[in-house]
C-alpha positions as CSV (number, residue, x, y, z in Angstrom):
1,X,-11.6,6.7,5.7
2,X,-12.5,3.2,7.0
3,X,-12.3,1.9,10.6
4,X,-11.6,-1.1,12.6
5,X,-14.5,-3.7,12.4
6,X,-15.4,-6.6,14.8
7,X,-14.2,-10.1,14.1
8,X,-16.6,-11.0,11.7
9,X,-15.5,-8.4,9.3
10,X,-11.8,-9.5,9.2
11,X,-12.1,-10.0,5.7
12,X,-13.7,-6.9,4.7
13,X,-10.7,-5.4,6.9
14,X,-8.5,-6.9,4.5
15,X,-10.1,-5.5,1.3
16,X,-10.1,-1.8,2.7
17,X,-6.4,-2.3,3.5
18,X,-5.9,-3.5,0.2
19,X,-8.0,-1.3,-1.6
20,X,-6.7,2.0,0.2
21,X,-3.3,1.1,-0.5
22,X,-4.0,0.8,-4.7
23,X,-7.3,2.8,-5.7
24,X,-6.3,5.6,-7.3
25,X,-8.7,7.9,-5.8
26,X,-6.3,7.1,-2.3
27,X,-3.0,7.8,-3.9
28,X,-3.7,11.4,-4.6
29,X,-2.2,14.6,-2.8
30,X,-3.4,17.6,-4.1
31,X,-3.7,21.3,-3.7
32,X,-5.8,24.8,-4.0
33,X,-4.7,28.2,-2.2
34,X,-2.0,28.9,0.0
35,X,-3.1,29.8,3.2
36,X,-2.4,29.5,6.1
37,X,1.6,28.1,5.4
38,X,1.4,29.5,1.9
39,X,5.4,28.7,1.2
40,X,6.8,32.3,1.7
41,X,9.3,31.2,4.4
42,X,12.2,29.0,3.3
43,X,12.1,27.1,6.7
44,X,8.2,26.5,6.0
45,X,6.9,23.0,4.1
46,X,3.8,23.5,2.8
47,X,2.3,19.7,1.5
48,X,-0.9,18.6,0.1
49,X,-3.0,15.8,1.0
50,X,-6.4,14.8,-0.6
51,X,-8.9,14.0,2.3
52,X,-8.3,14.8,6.0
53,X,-5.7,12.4,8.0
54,X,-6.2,9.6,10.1
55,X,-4.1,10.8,13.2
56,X,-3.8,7.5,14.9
57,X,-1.1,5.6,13.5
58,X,-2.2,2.5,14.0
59,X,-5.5,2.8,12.5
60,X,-3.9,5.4,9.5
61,X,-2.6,2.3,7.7
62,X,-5.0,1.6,5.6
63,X,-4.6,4.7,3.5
64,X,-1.8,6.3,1.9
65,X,-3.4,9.7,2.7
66,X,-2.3,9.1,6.0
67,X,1.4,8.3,5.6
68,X,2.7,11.6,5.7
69,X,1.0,12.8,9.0
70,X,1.7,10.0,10.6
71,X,5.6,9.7,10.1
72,X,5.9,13.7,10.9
73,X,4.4,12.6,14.7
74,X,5.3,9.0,15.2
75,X,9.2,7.6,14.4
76,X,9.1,3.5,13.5
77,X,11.2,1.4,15.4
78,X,12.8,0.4,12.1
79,X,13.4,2.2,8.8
80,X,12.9,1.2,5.3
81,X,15.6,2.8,3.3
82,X,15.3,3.6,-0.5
83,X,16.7,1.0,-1.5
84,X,14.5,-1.8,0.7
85,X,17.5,-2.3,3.5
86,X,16.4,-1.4,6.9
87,X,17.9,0.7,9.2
88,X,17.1,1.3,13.1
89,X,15.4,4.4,13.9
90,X,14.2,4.0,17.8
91,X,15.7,0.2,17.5
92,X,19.5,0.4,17.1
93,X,19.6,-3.3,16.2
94,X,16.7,-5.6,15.5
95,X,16.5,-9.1,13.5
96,X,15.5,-12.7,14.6
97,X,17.1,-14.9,17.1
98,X,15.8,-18.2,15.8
99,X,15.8,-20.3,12.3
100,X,12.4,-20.2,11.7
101,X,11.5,-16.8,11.5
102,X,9.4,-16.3,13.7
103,X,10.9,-14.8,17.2
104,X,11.9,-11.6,16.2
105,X,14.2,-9.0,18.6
106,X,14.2,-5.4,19.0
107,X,17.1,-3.4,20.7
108,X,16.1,0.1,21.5
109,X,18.2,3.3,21.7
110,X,19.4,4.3,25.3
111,X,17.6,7.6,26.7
112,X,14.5,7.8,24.4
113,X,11.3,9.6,25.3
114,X,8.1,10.6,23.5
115,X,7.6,14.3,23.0
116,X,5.2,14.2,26.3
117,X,8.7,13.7,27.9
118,X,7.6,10.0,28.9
119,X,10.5,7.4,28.9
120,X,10.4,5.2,25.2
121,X,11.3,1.7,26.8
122,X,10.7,-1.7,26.3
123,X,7.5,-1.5,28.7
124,X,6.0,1.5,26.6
125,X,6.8,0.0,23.6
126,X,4.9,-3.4,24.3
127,X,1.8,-2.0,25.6
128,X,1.7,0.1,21.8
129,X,2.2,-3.0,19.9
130,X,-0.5,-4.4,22.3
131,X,-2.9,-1.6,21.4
132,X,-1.4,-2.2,17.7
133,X,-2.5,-5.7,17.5
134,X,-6.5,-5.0,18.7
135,X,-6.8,-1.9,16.6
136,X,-4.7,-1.9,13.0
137,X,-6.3,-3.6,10.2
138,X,-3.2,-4.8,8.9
139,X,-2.5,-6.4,12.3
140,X,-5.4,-8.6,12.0
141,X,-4.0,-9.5,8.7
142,X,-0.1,-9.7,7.7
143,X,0.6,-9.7,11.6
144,X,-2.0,-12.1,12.2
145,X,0.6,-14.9,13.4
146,X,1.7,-12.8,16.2
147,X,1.0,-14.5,19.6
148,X,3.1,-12.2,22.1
149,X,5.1,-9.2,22.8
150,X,7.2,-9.3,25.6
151,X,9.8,-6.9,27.5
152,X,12.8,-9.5,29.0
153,X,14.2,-6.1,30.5
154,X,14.1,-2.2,29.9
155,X,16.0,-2.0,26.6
156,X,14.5,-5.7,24.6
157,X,11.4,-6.3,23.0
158,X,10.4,-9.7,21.9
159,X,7.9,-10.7,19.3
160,X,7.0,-14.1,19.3
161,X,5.1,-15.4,16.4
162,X,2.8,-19.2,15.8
163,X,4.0,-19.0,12.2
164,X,7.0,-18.3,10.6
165,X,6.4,-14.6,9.6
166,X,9.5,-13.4,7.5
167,X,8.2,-9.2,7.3
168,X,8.6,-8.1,10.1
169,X,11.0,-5.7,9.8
170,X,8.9,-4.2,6.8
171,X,6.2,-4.6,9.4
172,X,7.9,-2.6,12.1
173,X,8.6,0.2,9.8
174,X,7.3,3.5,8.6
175,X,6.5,1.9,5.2
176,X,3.5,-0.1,7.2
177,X,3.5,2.1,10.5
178,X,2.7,-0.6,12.8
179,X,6.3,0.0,14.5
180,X,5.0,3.7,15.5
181,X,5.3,3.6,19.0
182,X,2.5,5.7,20.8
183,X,3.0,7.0,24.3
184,X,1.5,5.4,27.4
185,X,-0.2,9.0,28.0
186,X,-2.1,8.8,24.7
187,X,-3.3,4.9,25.7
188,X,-5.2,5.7,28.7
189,X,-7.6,7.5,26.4
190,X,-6.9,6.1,22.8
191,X,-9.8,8.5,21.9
192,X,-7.7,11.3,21.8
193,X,-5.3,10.3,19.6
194,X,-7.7,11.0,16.9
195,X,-7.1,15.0,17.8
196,X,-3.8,14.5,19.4
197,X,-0.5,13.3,18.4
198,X,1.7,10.9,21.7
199,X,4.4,10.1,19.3
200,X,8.2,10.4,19.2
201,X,9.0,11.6,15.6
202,X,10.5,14.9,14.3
203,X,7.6,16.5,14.7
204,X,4.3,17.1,16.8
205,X,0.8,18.6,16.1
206,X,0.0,22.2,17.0
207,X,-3.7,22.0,17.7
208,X,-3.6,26.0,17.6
209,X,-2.2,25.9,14.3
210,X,-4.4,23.0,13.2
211,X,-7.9,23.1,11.9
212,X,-9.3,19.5,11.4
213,X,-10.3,19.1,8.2
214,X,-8.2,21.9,6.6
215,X,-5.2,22.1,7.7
216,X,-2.3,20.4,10.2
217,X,0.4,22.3,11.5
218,X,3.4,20.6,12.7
219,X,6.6,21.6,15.0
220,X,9.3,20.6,15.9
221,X,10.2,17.7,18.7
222,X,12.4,19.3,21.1
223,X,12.9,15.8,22.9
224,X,13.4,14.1,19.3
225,X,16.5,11.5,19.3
226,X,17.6,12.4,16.2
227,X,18.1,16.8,15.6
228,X,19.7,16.1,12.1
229,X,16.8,15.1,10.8
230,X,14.5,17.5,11.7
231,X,14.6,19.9,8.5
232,X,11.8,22.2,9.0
233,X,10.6,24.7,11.3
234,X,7.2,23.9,10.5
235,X,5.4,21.7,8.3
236,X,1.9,22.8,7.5
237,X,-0.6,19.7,5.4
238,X,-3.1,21.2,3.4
239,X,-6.4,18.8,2.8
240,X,-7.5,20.0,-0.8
241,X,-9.0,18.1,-3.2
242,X,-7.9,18.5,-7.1
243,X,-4.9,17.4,-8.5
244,X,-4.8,20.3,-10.9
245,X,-5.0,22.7,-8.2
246,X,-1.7,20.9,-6.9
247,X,0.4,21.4,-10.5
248,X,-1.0,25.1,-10.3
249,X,-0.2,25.4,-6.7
250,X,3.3,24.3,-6.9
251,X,3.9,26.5,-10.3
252,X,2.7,29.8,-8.3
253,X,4.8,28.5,-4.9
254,X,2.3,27.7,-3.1
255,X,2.9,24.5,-2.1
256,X,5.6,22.7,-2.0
257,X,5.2,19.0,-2.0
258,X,2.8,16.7,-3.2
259,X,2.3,12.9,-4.6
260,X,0.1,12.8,-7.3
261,X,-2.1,10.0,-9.4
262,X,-0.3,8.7,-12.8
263,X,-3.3,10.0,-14.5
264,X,-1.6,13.5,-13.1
265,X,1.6,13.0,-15.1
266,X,0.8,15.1,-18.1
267,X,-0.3,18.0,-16.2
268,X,3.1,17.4,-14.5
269,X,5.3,17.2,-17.1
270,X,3.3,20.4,-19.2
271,X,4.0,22.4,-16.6
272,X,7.6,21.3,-16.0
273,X,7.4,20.7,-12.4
274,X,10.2,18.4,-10.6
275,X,9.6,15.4,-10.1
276,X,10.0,11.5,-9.5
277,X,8.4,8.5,-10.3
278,X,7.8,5.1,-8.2
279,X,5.5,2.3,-9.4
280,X,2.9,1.9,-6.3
281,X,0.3,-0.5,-7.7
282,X,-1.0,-3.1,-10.3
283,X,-4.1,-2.7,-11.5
284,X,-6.3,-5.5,-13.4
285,X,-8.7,-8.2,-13.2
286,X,-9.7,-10.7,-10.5
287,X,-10.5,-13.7,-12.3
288,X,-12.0,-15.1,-8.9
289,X,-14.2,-17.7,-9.6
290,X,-11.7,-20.6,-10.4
291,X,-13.9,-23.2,-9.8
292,X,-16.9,-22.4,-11.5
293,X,-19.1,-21.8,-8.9
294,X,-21.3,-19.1,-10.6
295,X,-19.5,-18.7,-13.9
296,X,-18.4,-22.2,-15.3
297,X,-15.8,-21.2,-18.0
298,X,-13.5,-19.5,-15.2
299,X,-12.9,-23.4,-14.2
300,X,-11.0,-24.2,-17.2
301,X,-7.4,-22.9,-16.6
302,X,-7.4,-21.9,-20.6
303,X,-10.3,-19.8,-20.6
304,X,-8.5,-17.6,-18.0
305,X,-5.4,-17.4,-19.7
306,X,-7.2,-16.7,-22.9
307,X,-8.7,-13.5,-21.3
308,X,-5.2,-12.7,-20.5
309,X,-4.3,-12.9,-23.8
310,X,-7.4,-10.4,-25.1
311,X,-5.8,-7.7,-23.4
312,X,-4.2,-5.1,-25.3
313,X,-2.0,-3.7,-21.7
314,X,0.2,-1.4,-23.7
315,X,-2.8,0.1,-25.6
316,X,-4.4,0.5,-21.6
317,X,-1.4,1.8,-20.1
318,X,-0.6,4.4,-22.7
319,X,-4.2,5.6,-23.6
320,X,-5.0,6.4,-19.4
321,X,-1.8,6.9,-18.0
322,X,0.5,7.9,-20.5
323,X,4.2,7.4,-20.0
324,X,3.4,7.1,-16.2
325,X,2.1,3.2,-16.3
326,X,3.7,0.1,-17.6
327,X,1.7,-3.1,-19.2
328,X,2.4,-6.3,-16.8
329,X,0.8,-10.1,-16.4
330,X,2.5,-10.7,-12.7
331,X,1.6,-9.2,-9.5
332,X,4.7,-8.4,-7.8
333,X,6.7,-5.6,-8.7
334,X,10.3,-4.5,-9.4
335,X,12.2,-4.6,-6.2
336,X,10.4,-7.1,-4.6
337,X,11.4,-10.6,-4.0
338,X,9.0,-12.0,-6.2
339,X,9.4,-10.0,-9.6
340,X,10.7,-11.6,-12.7
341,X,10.7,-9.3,-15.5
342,X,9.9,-11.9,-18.1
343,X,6.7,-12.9,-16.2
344,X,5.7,-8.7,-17.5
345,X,5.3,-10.5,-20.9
346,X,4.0,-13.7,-20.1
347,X,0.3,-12.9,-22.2
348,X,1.2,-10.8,-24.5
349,X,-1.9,-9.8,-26.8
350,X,-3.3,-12.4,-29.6
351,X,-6.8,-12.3,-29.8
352,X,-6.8,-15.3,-32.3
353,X,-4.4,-17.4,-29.5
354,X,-7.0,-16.1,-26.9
355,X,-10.1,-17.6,-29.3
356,X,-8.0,-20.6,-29.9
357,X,-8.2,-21.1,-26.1
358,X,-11.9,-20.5,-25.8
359,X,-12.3,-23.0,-28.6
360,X,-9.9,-25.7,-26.7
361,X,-12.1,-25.2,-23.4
362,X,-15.5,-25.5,-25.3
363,X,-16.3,-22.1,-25.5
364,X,-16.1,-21.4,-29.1
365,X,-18.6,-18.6,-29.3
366,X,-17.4,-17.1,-25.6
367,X,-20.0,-16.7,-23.0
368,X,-21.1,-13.9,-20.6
369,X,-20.3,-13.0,-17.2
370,X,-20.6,-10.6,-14.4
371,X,-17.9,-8.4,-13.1
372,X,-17.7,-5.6,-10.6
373,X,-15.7,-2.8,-10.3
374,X,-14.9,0.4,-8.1
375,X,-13.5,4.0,-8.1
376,X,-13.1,5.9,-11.5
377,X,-9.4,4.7,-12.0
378,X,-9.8,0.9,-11.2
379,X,-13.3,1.2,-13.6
380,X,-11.7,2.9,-16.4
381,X,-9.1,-0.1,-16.4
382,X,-12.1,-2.4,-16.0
383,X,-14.3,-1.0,-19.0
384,X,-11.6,-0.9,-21.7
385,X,-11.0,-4.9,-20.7
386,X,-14.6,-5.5,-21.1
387,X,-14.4,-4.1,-24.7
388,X,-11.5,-6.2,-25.4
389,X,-12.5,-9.2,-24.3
390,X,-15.9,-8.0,-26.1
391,X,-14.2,-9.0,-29.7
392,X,-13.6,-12.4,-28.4
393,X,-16.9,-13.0,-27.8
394,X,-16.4,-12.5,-24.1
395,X,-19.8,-10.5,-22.8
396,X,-19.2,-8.6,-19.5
397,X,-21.8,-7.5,-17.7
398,X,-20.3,-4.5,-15.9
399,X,-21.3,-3.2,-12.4
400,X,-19.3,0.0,-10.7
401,X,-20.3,0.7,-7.6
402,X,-18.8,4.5,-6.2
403,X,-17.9,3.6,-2.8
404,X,-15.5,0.5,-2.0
405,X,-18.0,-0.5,1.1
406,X,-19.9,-0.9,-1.3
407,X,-18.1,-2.8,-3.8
408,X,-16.5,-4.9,-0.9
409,X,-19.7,-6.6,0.2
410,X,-21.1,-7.1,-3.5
411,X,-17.8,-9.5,-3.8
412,X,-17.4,-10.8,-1.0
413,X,-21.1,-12.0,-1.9
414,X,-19.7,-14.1,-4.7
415,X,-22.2,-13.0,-6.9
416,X,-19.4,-11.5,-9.3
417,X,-17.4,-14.3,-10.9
418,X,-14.8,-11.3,-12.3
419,X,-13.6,-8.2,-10.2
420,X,-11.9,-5.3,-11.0
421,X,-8.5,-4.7,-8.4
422,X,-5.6,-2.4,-7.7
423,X,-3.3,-3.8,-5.3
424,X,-0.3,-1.7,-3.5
425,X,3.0,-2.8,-4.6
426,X,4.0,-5.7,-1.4
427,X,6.7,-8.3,-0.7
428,X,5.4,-11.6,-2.0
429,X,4.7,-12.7,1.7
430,X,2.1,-9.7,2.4
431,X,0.4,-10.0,-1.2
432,X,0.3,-14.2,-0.8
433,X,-2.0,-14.0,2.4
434,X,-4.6,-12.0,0.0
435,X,-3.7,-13.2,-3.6
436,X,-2.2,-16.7,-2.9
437,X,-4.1,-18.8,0.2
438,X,-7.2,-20.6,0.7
439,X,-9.2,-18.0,2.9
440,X,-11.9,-16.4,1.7
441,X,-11.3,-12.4,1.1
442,X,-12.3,-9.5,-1.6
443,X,-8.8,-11.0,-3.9
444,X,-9.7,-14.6,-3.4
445,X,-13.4,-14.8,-2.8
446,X,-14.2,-18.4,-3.3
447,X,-11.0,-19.5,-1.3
448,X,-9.9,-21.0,-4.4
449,X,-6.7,-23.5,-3.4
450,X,-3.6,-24.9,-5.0
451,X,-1.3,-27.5,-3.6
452,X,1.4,-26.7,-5.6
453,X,1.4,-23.0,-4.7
454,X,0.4,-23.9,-0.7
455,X,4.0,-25.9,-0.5
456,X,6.2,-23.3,-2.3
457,X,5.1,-20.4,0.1
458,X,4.8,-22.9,3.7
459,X,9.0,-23.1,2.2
460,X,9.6,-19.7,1.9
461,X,8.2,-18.5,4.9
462,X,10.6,-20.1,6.8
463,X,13.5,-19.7,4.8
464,X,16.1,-17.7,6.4
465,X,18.7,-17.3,3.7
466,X,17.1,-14.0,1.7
467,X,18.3,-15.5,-2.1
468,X,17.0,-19.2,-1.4
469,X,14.0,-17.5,-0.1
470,X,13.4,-14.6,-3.2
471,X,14.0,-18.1,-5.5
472,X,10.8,-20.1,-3.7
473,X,8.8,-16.9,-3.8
474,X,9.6,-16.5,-7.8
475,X,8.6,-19.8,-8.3
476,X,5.2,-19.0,-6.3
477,X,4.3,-15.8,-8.3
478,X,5.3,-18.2,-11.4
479,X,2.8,-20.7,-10.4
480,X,0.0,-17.8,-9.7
481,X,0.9,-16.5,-13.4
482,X,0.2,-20.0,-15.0
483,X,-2.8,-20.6,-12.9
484,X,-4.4,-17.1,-14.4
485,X,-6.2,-16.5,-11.4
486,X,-5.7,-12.4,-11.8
487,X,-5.5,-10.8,-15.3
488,X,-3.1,-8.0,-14.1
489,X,-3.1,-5.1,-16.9
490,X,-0.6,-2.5,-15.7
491,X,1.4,-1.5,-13.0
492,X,0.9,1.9,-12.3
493,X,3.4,4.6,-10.8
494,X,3.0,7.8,-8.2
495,X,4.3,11.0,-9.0
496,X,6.0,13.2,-5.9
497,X,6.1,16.5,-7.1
498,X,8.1,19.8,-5.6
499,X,8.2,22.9,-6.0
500,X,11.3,25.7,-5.9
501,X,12.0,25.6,-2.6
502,X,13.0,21.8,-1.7
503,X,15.6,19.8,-2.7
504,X,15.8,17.3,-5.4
505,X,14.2,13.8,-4.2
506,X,15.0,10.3,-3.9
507,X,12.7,7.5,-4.7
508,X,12.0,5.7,-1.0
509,X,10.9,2.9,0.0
510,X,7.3,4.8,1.4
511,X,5.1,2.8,-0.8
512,X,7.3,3.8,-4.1
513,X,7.4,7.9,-3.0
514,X,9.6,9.6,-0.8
515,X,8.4,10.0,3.4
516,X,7.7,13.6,4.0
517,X,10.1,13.1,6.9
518,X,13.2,13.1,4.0
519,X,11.7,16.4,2.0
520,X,14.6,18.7,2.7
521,X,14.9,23.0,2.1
522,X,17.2,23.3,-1.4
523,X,20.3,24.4,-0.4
């Protein structure tokens, strides 16, 4: 869906990251006819993805879409488990060595190799973090502060960062990919591994079973470390569009896995599919020009809380997502280290507190102002704000442009005071270097800074005790919350969806849904 981009287009880098991981267009798996892999053999998984897969797992991770291909071909050197632990998959032990968080150690498992039947060790595993670190958008983001990656002898891998960088275990893992270790054969032509897959997970691409653009057929890794968790004889990824296609597909047994938009859930629940429920996102406003630059009021810390307060978010969340969203005011999310559940509430909705703000800040009778939005899900959030601001005398002048490129350079041309956002559901670390810091990028387009908020995060960064560090980042998405830089509206959920044939699911740690990697046969 989007590609690496020269240096000057870091930032734009960061928005498509950002933006794949929380439109709603990019969470959706869906479904249409069965063939080829139609479901009739129990030892068969049929999924459903909505747009053809970005093989290459280091430039797959800006895309949910591509999750699922990726960790059927390519193991992580660390797992996330369901609950947010981590777990070593080719690592057997990992952490840091140092205070400061930023040397981090890898241990690998004794007698790996790729499913070429090339030895996994420490040498092939720094020249694919190598290639990681020129081509993965996320690596010239959230792994930004990495300076080296070094092999002290066959087994040990050493990451060395400038900055303290407290993620990298979530980094190394298949919840961000960038631990998906490619083979040494597939990096002396990193062409083909847009056809190919040089991996060392549970499964590996058929290319006579595959048609690109259709369907991916996967089998099994003989040379795969781990045999117990290879479930399938074959896993066969449908690309197909429609979302009601997938509820009718997975009725008639078609398919048997999918993970579906919230705005999917009643269709879900008519039809009285299985299913489970994460939340993946928050969507809401960017209240991005904080120091007046083109719109004036937005400098006045009341004004953007009083636009907080004109928004109805249970009225939102119930009205376009049913049961399958939940109103918020914070950023983070349940689970991660930053969430306070009372922050959820912090604006509830008074329209005559809101115009009692506007009044305070010299804006009595409102004013008018330009936002932007993209993709029907984030715009539908962004037009039923603009009402409600509307009858507090708040004018938006509403622009929705159809393709994020698109929407990503009107922004980042600070012509639009107020943007429309959805944002993937992060640790506090990963959503600060968009949300929180002084560098100019689609969530913070002005660079707005705050002293304040610059301490608390420079102190938990390099925090190594987990609960001293959680406290810090509370504090930090606190600060954000009283600053009303963002005017979150609702924190929306995915929906993983199965059919007869598998077994009930757990909620993972795989952006909120299960990895297809723990889809098992029922029984």
């Amino acid at each position: 869906m989007f590609a690496h981009r020269p240096r000057r287009s870091v930032h734009q880098v960061r928005v498509l990251v950002a933006a794949a991981l929380l439109t709603v267009g990019s969470l959706t798996a869906c479904s249409g006819t069965a063939e080829p892999g139609g479901g009739a053999d129990d030892a068969v998984l049929t999924m459903a993805v909505a747009a053809p897969p970005t093989l290459d797992p280091y430039k797959a991770n800006i895309d949910l879409n591509n999750i699922p291909t990726v960790a059927l071909a390519y193991a992580p050197l660390i797992r996330m488990n369901a609950d947010r632990t981590f777990t070593g998959e080719l690592a057997e032990s990992f952490g840091y060595v140092d205070r400061q968080n930023k040397v981090f150690q890898l241990k690998l498992r004794p007698g790996l190799t790729f499913a070429d039947g090339t030895p996994l060790d420490a040498p092939a595993v720094v020249k694919s973090l190598e290639y990681m670190r020129t081509v993965s958008p996320k690596a010239k983001t959230w792994a930004a502060t990495i300076t080296s990656v070094t092999a002290p002898d066959a087994a040990t891998v050493v990451v060395t960062n400038s900055a303290p960088n407290p993620v990298m275990r979530q980094l190394f893992s298949q919840a961000i990919l960038s631990g998906s270790v490619v083979s040494p054969a597939g990096l002396t032509d990193p062409g083909q591994l847009a056809q190919r897959t040089f991996g060392a997970g549970p499964y590996q691409l058929d290319p006579a079973g595959t048609v690109a653009g259709d369907h991916y057929t996967y089998l099994p890794n003989p040379r795969y470390w781990n045999k117990e968790g290879q479930h399938w004889k074959k896993v066969v990824v449908r690309v197909l569009p429609d979302a009601n296609a997938t509820v009718q597909a997975i009725q008639a047994g078609q398919i048997d896995y999918a993970a579906l938009n919230a705005d999917a859930g009643p269709a879900v629940v008519a039809a009285g599919l299985k299913h489970i429920t994460a939340s993946v996102a928050v969507l809401g406003m960017v209240l991005a020009d904080r120091d007046g630059t083109v719109a004036a009021p937005l400098r006045d810390v009341r004004v953007r809380q009083a636009l907080n307060h004109a928004i109805d978010r249970a009225t939102i969340a119930k009205t376009i997502f049913g049961e399958f969203a939940h109103p918020t005011s914070q950023i983070a999310a349940p689970g991660f280290d930053g969430y306070q559940a009372a922050l959820d509430d912090r604006y509830p909705y008074d329209p005559d507190r809101a115009k009692a703000l506007l009044t305070e800040a010299g804006y009595p009778n409102g004013f008018t102002v330009k936002a932007e939005a993209h993709t029907p899900g984030i715009a539908a959030v962004a037009q039923v704000v603009a009402g409600q601001w509307k009858k507090i005398g708040v004018t938006v002048e509403l622009t929705t442009d159809t393709q994020v490129p698109q929407w990503l350079e009107h922004v980042m041309s600070r012509k639009f005071p107020v943007t429309a956002f959805g944002y993937g559901n992060l640790p506090t670390y990963l959503s600060s270097l968009d949300f929180m810091r002084p560098v100019a990028n689609p969530f913070n387009p002005y660079a707005t800074d705050d002293a304040q908020l610059k301490q608390l995060l420079q102190r938990a960064v390099a925090e190594p005790e987990p609960t001293t560090q959680a406290g810090l980042f509370q504090q930090a998405v606190a600060r954000l919350t009283e600053l009303a830089w963002f005017a979150p509206v609702v924190r929306m959920d995915g929906i993983a969806v199965t059919g007869s044939r598998v077994a009930p699911l757990e909620a993972a740690a795989d952006n909120g849904l299960p990895s297809v990697v723990t889809v098992r046969p029922a029984g």
